[in-house]
N, C-alpha and C positions, 0 to 999 in steps of 0.2 A: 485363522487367516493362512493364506498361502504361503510356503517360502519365499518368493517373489515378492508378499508384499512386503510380508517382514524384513527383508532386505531393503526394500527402501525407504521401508519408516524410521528403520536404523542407519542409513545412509550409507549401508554397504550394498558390496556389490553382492549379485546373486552365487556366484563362485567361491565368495566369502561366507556368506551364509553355508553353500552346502558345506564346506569343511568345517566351519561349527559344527550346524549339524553329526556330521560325520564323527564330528570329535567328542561330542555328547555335551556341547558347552550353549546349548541354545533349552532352558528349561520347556517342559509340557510340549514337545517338539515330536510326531510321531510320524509313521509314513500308513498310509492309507493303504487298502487289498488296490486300489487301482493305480498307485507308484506315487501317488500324490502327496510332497511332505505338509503337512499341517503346523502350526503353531498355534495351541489353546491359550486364551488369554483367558484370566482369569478376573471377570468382574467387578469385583471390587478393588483390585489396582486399577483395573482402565478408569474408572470413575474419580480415584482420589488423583490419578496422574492428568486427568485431562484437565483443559480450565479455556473453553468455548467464549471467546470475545463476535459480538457480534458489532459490525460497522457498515451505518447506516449514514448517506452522503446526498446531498442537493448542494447544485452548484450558486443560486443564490437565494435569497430571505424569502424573496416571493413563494418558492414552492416549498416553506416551512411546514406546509399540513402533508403534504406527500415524503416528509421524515419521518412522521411516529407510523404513518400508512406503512414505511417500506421496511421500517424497525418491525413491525407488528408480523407484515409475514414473513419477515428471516426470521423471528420468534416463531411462529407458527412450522416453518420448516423444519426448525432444530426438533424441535416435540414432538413431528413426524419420526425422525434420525435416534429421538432416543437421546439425544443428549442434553446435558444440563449446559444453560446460558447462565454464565460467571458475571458478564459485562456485558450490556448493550452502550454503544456510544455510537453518537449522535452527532455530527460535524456539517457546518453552512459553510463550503468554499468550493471556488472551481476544482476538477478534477488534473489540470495545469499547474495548482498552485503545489508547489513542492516546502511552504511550509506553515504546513496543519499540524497546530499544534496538536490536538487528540491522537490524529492520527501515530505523529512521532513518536507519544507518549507509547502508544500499543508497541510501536518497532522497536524501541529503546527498552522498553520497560520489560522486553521478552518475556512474558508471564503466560501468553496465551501459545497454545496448543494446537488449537484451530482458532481460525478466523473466518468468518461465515460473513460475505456479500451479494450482494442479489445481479449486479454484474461487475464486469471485469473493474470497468472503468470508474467506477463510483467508490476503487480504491486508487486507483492511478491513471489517469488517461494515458501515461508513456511511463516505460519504466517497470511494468506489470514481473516480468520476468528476474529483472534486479532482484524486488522485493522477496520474491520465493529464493534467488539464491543466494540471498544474505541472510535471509529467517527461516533457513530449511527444516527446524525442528519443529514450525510451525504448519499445519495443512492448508490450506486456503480454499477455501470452498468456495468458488462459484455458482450461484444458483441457477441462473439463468445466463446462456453464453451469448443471446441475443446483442446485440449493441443498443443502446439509447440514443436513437437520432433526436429528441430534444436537448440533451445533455448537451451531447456532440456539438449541437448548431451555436446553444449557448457557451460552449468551453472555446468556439470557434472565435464566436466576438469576441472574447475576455483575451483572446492570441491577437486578436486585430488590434485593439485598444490596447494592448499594453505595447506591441511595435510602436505602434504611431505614437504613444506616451515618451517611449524613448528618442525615435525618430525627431520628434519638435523639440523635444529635451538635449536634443545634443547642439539641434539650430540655438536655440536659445541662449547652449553657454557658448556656443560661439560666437554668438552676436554679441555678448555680454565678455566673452574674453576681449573682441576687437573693440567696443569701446572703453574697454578698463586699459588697454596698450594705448588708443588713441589718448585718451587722458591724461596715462605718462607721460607720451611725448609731450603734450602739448606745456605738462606741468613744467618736462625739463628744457623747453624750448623756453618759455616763458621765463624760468628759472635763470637760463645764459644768458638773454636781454638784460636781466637784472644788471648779474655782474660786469658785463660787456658796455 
């Protein structure tokens, strides 16, 4: 790989890398007859260090036969790529809902390396950019950068429905706080005749 990328797998900058370099502190590190510094990795570390989750997502039960469909070709991609799949996981929720449980596990449990999905959104509809700079040791592959206008339409209603869930939710308690106040009054109004 190039000095460049080596620098950003290791989350320095490239001015850092060349004074490694330079300093002879970046192993199997050479510079090429056309000026170009290399970094040889040496294949059997890349293989014991890596550890490839792949995360496969439908936003709800109905489209459960298009989860092992979209599992199967980010399997099929990685195969392409050359890399060993550690984990395939498999999660039914909108791409709105911010608590998938699979998912968190993959973010929390930091194990994985790479994380291979087939688009952006079918690991976060909002938010996409957080997750790479909270989990920068991990790569995140996008397969395809296309959008899913079915996803999309469906994550749209699940954003319509849960406003209007809260929206009538809040009438509700407050139709239900003013008759729990009228109540009182009426209990302590009631209560003062007594003694009166």
């Amino acid at each position: 790989m190039k000095l460049s990328e080596y620098a950003k797998k290791n989350s320095i900058s490239y001015q850092t890398a060349w004074r490694h370099y330079k300093m002879g502190l970046i192993p199997n590190a050479k510079k090429l007859p056309t000026g170009t510094i290399v970094v040889e990795e040496k294949v059997s570390e890349i293989s014991a260090e890596e550890y490839t989750i792949i995360y496969a997502r439908v936003s709800s039960s109905e489209n459960k036969s298009n989860l092992d469909a979209q599992a199967k070709r980010l399997e099929q991609f990685c195969l392409v790529k050359g890399w060993i799949v550690n984990e395939i996981v498999k999660e039914c929720a909108s791409g709105l809902n911010d608590n998938r449980p699979k998912l968190i596990k993959i973010l929390t449990e930091k194990k994985a390396t790479r994380l291979v999905v087939e688009h952006k959104d079918k690991l976060t509809r909002f938010g996409f950019n957080y997750i790479k700079i909270l989990y920068p040791e991990c790569e995140i592959v996008v397969v395809n950068e296309v959008e899913n206008k079915e996803d999309l339409f469906e994550d749209f209603v699940s954003l319509v429905t849960s406003f209007c869930a809260r929206i009538y939710g809040r009438r509700r308690s407050k139709h239900k706080t003013e008759e729990l106040i009228k109540k009182l009054e009426e209990v302590e109004e009631n209560g003062d005749n007594d003694t009166g």
